[in-house]
C-alpha positions in Angstrom: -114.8 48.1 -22.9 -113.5 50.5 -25.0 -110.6 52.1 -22.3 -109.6 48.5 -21.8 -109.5 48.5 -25.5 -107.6 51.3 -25.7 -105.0 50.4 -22.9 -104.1 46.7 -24.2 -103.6 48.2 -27.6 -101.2 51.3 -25.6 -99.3 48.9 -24.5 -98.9 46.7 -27.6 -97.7 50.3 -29.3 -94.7 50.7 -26.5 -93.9 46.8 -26.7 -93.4 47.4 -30.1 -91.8 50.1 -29.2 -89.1 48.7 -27.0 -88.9 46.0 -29.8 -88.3 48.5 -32.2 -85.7 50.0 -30.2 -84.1 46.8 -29.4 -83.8 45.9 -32.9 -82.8 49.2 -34.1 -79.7 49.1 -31.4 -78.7 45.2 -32.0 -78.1 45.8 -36.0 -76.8 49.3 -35.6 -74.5 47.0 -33.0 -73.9 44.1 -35.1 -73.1 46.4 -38.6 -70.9 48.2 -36.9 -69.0 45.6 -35.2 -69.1 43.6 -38.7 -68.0 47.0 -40.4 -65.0 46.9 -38.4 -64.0 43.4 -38.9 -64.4 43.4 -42.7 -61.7 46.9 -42.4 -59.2 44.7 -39.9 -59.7 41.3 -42.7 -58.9 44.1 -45.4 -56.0 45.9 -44.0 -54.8 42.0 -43.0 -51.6 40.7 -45.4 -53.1 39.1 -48.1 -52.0 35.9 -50.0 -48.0 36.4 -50.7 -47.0 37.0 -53.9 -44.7 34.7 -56.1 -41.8 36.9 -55.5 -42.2 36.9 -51.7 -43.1 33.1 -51.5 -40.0 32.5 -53.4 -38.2 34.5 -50.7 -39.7 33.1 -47.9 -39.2 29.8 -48.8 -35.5 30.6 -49.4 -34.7 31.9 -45.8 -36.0 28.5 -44.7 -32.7 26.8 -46.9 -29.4 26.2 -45.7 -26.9 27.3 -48.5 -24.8 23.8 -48.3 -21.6 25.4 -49.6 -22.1 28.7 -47.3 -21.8 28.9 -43.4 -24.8 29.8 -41.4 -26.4 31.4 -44.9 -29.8 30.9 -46.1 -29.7 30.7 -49.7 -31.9 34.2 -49.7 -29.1 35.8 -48.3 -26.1 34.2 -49.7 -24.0 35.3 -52.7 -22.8 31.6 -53.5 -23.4 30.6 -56.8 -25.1 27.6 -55.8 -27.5 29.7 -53.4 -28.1 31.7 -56.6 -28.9 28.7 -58.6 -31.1 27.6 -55.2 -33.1 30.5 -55.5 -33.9 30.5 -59.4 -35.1 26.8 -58.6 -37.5 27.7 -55.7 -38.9 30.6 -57.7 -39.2 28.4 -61.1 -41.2 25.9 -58.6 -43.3 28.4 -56.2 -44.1 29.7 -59.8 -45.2 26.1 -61.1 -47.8 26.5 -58.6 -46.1 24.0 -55.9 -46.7 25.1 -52.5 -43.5 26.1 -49.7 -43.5 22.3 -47.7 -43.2 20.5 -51.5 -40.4 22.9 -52.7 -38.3 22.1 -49.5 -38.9 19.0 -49.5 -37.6 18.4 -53.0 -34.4 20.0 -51.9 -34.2 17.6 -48.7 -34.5 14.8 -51.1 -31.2 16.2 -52.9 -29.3 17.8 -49.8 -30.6 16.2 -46.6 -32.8 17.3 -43.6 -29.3 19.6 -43.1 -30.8 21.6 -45.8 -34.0 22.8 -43.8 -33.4 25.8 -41.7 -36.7 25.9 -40.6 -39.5 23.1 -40.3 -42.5 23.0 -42.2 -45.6 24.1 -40.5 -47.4 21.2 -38.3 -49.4 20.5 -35.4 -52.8 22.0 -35.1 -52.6 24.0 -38.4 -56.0 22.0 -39.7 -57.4 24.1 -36.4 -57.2 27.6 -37.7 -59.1 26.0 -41.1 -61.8 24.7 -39.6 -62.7 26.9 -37.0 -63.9 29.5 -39.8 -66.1 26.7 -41.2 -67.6 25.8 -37.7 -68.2 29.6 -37.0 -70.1 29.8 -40.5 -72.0 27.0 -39.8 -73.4 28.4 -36.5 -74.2 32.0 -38.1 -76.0 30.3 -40.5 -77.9 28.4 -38.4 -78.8 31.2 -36.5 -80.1 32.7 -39.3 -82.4 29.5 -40.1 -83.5 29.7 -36.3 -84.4 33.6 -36.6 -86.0 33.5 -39.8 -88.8 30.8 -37.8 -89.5 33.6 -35.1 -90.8 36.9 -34.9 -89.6 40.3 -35.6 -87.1 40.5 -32.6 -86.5 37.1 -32.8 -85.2 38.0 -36.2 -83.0 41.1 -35.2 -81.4 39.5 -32.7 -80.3 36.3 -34.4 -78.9 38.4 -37.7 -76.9 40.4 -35.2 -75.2 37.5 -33.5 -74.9 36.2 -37.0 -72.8 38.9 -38.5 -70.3 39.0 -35.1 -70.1 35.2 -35.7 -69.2 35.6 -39.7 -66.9 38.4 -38.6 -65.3 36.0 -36.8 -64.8 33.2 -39.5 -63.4 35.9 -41.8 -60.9 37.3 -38.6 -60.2 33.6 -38.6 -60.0 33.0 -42.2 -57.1 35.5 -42.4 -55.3 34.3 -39.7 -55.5 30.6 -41.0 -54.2 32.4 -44.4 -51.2 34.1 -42.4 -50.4 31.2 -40.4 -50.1 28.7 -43.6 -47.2 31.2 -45.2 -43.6 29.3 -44.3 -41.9 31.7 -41.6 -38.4 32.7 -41.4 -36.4 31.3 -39.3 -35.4 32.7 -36.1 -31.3 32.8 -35.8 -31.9 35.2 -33.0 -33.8 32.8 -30.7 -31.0 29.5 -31.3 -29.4 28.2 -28.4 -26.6 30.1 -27.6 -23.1 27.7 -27.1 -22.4 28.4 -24.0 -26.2 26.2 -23.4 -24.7 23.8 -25.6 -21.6 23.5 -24.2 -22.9 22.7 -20.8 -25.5 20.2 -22.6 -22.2 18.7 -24.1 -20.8 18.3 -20.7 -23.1 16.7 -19.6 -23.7 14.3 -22.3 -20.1 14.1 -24.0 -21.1 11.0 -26.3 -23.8 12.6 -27.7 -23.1 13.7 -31.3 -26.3 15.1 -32.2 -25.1 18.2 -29.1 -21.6 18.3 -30.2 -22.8 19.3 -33.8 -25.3 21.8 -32.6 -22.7 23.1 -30.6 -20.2 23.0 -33.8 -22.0 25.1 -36.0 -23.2 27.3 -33.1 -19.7 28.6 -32.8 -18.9 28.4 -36.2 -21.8 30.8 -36.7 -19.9 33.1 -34.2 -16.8 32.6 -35.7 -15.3 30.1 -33.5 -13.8 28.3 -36.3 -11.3 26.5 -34.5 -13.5 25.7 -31.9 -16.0 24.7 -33.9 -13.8 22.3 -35.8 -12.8 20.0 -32.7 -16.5 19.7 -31.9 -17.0 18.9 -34.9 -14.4 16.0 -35.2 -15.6 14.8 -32.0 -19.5 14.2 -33.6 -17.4 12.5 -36.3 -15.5 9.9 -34.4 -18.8 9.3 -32.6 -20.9 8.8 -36.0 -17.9 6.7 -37.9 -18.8 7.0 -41.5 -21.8 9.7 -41.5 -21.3 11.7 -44.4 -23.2 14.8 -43.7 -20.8 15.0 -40.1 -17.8 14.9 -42.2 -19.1 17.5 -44.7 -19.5 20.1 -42.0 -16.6 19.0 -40.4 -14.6 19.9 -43.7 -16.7 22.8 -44.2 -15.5 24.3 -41.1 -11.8 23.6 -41.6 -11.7 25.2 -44.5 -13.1 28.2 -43.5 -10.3 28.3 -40.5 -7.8 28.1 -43.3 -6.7 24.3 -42.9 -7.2 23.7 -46.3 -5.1 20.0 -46.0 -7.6 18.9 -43.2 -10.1 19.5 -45.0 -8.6 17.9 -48.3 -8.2 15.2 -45.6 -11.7 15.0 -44.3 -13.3 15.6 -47.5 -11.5 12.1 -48.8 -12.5 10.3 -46.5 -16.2 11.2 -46.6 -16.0 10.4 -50.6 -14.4 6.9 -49.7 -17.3 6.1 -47.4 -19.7 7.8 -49.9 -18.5 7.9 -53.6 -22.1 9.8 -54.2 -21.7 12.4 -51.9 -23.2 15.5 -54.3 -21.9 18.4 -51.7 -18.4 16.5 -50.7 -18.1 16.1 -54.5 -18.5 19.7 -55.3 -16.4 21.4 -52.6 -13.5 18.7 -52.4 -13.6 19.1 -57.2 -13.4 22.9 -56.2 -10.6 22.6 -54.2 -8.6 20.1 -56.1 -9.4 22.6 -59.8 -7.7 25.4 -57.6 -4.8 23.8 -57.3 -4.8 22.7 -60.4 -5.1 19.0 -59.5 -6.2 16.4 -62.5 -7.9 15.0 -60.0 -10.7 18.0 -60.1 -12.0 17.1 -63.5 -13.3 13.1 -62.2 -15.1 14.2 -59.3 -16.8 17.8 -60.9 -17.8 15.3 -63.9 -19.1 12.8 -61.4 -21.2 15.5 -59.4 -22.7 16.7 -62.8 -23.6 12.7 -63.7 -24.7 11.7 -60.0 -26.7 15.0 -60.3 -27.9 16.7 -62.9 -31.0 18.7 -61.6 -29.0 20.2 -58.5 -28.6 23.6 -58.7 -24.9 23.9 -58.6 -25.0 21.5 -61.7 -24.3 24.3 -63.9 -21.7 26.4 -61.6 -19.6 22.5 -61.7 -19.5 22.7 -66.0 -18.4 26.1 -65.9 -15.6 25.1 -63.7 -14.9 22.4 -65.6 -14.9 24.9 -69.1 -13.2 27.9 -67.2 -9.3 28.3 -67.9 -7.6 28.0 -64.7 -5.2 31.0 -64.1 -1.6 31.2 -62.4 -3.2 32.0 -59.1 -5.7 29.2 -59.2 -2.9 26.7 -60.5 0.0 27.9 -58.6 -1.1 25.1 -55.7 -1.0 25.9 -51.9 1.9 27.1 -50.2 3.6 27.8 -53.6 4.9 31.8 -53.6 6.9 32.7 -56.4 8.4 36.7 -56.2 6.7 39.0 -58.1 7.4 41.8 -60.3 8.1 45.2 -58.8 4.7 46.3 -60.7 2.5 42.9 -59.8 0.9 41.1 -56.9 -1.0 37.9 -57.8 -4.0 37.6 -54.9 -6.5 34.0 -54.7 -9.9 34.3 -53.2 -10.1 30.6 -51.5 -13.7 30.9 -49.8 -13.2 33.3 -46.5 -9.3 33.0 -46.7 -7.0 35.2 -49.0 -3.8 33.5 -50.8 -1.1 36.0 -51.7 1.9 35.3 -54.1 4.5 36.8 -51.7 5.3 37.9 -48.3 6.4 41.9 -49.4 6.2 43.8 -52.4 7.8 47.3 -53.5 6.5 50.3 -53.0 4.7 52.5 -55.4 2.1 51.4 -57.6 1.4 48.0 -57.8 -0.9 45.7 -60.1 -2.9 44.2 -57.8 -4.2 40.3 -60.2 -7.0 38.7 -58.4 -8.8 35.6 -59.5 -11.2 33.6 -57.6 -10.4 30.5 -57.0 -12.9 29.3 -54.6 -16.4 27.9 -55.0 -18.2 31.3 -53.9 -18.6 34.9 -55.1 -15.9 37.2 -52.8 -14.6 40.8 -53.2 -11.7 41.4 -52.4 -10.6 44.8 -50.2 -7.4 46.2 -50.3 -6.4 48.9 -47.7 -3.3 51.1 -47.4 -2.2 54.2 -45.9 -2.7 55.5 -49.6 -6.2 54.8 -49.3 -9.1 51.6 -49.9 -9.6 49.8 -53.3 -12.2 47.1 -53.7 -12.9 44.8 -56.8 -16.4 43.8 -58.3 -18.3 41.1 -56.7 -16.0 37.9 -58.2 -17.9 34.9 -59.5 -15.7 31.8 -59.1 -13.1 31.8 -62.0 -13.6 35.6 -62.6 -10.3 37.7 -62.7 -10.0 41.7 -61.9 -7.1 44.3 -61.7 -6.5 46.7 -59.2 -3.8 49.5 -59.3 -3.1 50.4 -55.8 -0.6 52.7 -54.1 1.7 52.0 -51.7 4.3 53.7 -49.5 7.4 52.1 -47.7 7.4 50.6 -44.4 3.3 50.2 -44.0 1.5 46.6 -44.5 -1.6 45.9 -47.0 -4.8 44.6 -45.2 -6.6 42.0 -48.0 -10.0 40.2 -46.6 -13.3 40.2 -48.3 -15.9 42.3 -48.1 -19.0 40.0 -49.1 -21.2 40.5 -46.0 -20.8 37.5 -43.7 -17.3 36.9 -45.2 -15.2 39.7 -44.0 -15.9 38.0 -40.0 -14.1 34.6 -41.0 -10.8 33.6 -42.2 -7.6 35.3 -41.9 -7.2 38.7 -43.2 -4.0 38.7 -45.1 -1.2 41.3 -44.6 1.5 42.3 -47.1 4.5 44.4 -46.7 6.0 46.8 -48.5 9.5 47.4 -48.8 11.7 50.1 -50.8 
């Protein structure tokens, strides 16, 4: 009796043994697997702060008075006031889809570079819930059963909570807005086959519009452009871009054109307002004044709100009032230079050589600086706010030309480049 004794309770001592073993291994195991996972959910971005909510929500707008700009990126005064707005708001606590969304009541969908978030986003929250509920569960199971019954469910447990934190931060990093992709948009030479195909479709012929507008196909892009427009009689937004475009390529009288037209169909118009007031205060037109006031009535929460009263209160100089196409000669001593949006308006064809006082006022309805560059060397003003003056004193020698562009990035790649003279 007593060596069977003896041998049951041997055995019982390396069962629990193995037990012990077993247990030891599955929560040496299961900490260190749940070690890991708390270092990856640690190292993981965190919730964004204010200042890079703001920004991301900004590369997800369109600056309306810019072309192919986000308003993080742009240096228009209106992209400026866009981004105070969308960091006054993500700091009010509103979250990325109600900030755009309040600017898509006030712009348009054309606004939104990028979409809002949708689809199976309520996915990546729950799944952390359901992965909880199971480890707890487990836990309840394990807690009923004996000692390796117990190891075993606490180590499946803390891979499975692991896994709702792992979870958890993804569902964190997939809720922040992304920015958007320019690199993956459909190239035009896609869209100009879709176009071929389906030459009455104007949704195509604008995507391939702005598509080589974003290139620089200005011209190009302009007879898409009008195409959508004779296709969509009347829509607005098509003539906006449409006189967007041409004024970029320097056909400032299409675009006067276009732009009256769109404000006939829609007297409310807030962007058509804006750019075609800009255009008429450059030239000086009494015309500028009605439709500036009107944009500030119609709207006065947009943005650009305030960049339109300055306009209206800023003194309009001899280059902004001179009107297109009017070149008077200068003094030996003076040049008188206009920053119209891409394109540069000079006051003569030649100049003298020597040194020269190079007046330039920005006329247009974005921030530019304007380059200068000579076989004397490279001058370059401040960064121009619209209505803001500066004078350069340049050198120049007999015989070469003067190269005038601006240098804002994304500018210097559209509109003419100006070239001046200089004679003895």
């Amino acid at each position: 009796m007593s060596g069977v004794g003896a041998g049951a309770r041997g055995g019982r001592r390396r069962s629990g043994g193995r037990d012990g073993w077993a247990t030891r291994t599955a929560l040496i195991a299961a900490a260190a697997i749940a070690l890991a996972c708390l270092a990856w959910v640690a190292v993981s971005p965190g919730t964004a702060t204010p200042e890079a909510a703001a920004r991301a929500v900004s590369e997800t707008l369109r600056c309306p008075t810019c072309l192919g700009e986000s308003v993080a990126d742009s240096t228009s005064p209106v992209a400026v006031a866009m981004r105070e707005e969308v960091e006054r708001q993500v700091e009010a606590g509103r979250d990325a889809d109600a900030v755009r969304g309040w600017f898509a009541e006030r712009y348009g969908d054309e606004v939104l570079l990028a979409p809002p978030p949708r689809g199976a986003g309520w996915i990546a929250w729950a799944a952390p819930v359901a992965i909880g509920g199971i480890a707890v569960a487990l836990l309840a199971a394990g807690a009923r059963g004996g000692r390796r019954g117990r190891a075993v469910a606490i180590a499946v447990a803390a891979v499975l909570l692991c896994a709702a934190g792992a979870a958890a931060a993804g569902a964190l990093r997939e809720a922040r807005p992304a920015a958007p992709d320019t690199a993956a948009a459909t190239s035009p030479e896609v869209l100009r086959e879709a176009v071929d195909r389906s030459p009455g479709d104007a949704g195509l012929r604008i995507a391939l519009g702005m598509a080589q507008a974003h290139q620089g196909s200005l011209t190009e892009a302009a007879a898409e452009l009008e195409a959508a427009w004779r296709l969509r009689p009347g829509d607005a937004q098509t003539g906006f871009l449409l006189a967007d475009v041409l004024l970029r390529d320097g056909q400032l009288a299409a675009a006067g054109r276009t732009l009256d037209e769109v404000l006939a169909g829609d007297p409310h118009h807030g962007p058509a307002l804006l750019l075609r007031g800009t255009m008429l205060w450059r030239d000086g037109d009494e015309r500028a004044a009605r439709l500036l006031e009107r944009f500030v009535e119609l709207h006065p929460e947009d943005p650009a709100a305030s960049e339109a009263r300055a306009l209206l209160s800023a003194p309009r100089t001899a280059a902004g009032a001179g009107g297109a196409g009017q070149r008077s000669a200068p003094d030996r001593s003076e040049l008188r230079v206009g920053l119209i949006e891409w394109a540069v308006e000079v006051d003569a064809d030649s100049v003298r050589a020597g040194e020269v006082t190079v007046v330039v006022t920005n006329a247009g309805a974005s921030a530019h600086r304007l380059v200068v560059e000579g076989v004397a060397g490279h001058w370059e003003t401040p960064l121009l706010h619209p209505g803001e003056s500066h004078e350069l004193t340049i050198r120049t020698e007999e015989g070469e030309t003067l190269t005038m562009g601006c240098s804002v990035r994304g500018h210097e790649a559209h509109g003419p480049r100006e070239l001046v003279r200089v004679t003895r």
